[in-house]
N, C-alpha and C positions, 0 to 999 in steps of 0.2 A: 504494500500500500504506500503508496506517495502523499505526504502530505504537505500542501501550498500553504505560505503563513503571511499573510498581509499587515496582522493588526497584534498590537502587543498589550497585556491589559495592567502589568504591572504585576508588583507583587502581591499577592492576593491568599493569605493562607485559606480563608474560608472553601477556596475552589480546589476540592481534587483533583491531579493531573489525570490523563490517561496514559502519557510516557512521557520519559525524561529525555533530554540532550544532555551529552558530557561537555563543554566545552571550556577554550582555555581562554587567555585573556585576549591572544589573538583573533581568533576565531570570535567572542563576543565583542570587539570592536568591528566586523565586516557586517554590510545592513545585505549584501548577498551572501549566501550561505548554502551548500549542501552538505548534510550531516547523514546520519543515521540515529533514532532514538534504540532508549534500549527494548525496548520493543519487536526492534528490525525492522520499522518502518522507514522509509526513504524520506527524508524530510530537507524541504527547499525553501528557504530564506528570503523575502524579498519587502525588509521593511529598509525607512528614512536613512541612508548615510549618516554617520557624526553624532548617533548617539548611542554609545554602547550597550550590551544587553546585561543587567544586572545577573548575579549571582541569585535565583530564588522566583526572577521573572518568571510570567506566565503569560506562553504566547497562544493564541486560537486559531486555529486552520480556516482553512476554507471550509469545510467537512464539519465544521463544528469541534474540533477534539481540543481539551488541553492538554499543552505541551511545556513541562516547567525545565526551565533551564539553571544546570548543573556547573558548577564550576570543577574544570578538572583539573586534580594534582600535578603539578608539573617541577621542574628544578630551579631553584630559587635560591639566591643570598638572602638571609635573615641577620640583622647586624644589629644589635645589642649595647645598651650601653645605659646607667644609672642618673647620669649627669644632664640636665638640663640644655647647656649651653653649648657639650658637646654634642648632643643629640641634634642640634639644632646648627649648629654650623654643619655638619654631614648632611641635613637637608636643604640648608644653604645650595652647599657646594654640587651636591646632586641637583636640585632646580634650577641651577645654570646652565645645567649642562643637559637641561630637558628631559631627564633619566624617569621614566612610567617608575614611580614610586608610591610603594602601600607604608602607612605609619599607623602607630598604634601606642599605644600604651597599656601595660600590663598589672594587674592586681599588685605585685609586690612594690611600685612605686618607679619599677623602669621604663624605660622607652625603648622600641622597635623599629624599625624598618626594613624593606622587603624591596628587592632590585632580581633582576635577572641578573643569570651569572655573567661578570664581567672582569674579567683578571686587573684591569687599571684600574677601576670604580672601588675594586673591594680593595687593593693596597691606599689608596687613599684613603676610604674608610677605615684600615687597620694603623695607617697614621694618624687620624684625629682623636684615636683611641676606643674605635669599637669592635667587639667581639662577635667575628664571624663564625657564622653556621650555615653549608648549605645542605639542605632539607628540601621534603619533597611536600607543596603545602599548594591549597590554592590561591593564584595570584591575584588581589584587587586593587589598582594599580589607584590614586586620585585622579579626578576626571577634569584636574583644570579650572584655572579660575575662567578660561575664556570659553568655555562647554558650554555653562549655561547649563541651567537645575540645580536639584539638591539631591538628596539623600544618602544612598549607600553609596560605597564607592565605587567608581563607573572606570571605565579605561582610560588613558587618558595617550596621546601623541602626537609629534611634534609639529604635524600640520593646520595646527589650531593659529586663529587669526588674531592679530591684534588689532585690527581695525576697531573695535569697542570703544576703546579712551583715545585713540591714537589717530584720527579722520583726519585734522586738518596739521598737522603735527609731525618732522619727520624724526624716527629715533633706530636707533642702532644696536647691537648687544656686543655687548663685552664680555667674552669669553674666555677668561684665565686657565 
C-alpha cells in the first residue's frame, strides 16, 4: 500500500497512529520524502519546504491513515560540561559557525549539547573544556531564530534567510 501525505496535523497525543516513520534529522528536514513505515507501507512525502517535521508529529494520508513520525537513533557528539559560561561560549562558537545544534540541560544542574560527528568541532569543544561522548541518541537539532515558530525542537540549516531585520541594511559575517 502507498501512502500520499499532503497535510500535517501536529503533535497530537489524543490521535492513535496506524504506523510509524523512523526518521533522522535529515530526512525530517526534506518537505519531499519517500520512506517506508513500519508497517511496510510505501509512504510518499509531499508537504511545504523549510519546515521541518517534529519528532512525535502526526501526519494524515490521502487515504485517511495516521502516520506519527519517529525520530531515528543515529551517531552523535554529546558534549558535557557543569559551567555556565563554558557551556555557553561552545554554543557561541558553534552558532558561528552555523553547526544544527540540540542543547539541553540536565536534572543534576549541567548543560549538554549535541552536534554531528565532526573531528574539528569536537577538538575545539575538548579545548573550551567539555567532555565528549559519542552515542547513538536521536538528533533534534534548534530550528533557528530565522525559521519562524515555536515549540519543540525542529531542524535547523544553513540556508535560512536573513532578510527578517536585515531588508534595507547591508551586513557581513565574520567567521573566526
Amino acid at each position: 500500500m502507498t501512502l500520499d501525505v499532503y497535510q500535517r496535523l501536529g503533535v497530537k497525543p489524543e490521535i492513535s497512529a496506524d504506523c510509524c516513520i523512523t526518521l533522522d534529522h535529515l530526512q525530517r528536514d526534506r518537505g519531499r520524502l519517500r520512506t517506508s513505515a513500519n508497517d511496510g507501507s510505501e509512504v510518499r512525502i509531499f508537504l511545504e519546504r523549510g519546515k521541518p517535521l517534529l519528532v512525535g508529529e502526526l501526519l494524515q494520508s490521502e487515504c485517511g491513515k495516521f502516520i506519527k513520525v519517529v525520530g531515528a537513533e543515529e551517531l552523535v557528539t554529546t558534549a558535557r560540561c557543569d559551567n555556565w559560561i563554558t557551556f555557553s561560549r561552545a554554543c557561541y562558537h558553534l552558532g558561528n559557525r552555523h553547526v544544527k545544534l540540540q542543547i539541553a540541560n540536565n536534572d543534576e544542574g549541567g548543560y549538554w549539547l549535541r552536534i554531528t560527528p565532526d573531528h574539528v568541532l569536537e577538538e575545539m569543544l575538548e579545548l573550551l573544556g567539555l567532555a565528549l561522548e559519542k552515542e547513538l541518541a536521536v538528533f533534534i537539532p534548534e530550528s533557528g531564530a530565522y525559521r519562524g515558530g515555536h515549540g519543540h525542537s525542529h531542524g535547523h540549516d544553513s540556508g535560512h534567510s536573513h532578510s527578517l531585520h536585515h531588508r534595507h541594511e547591508q551586513h557581513e559575517h565574520h567567521h573566526h
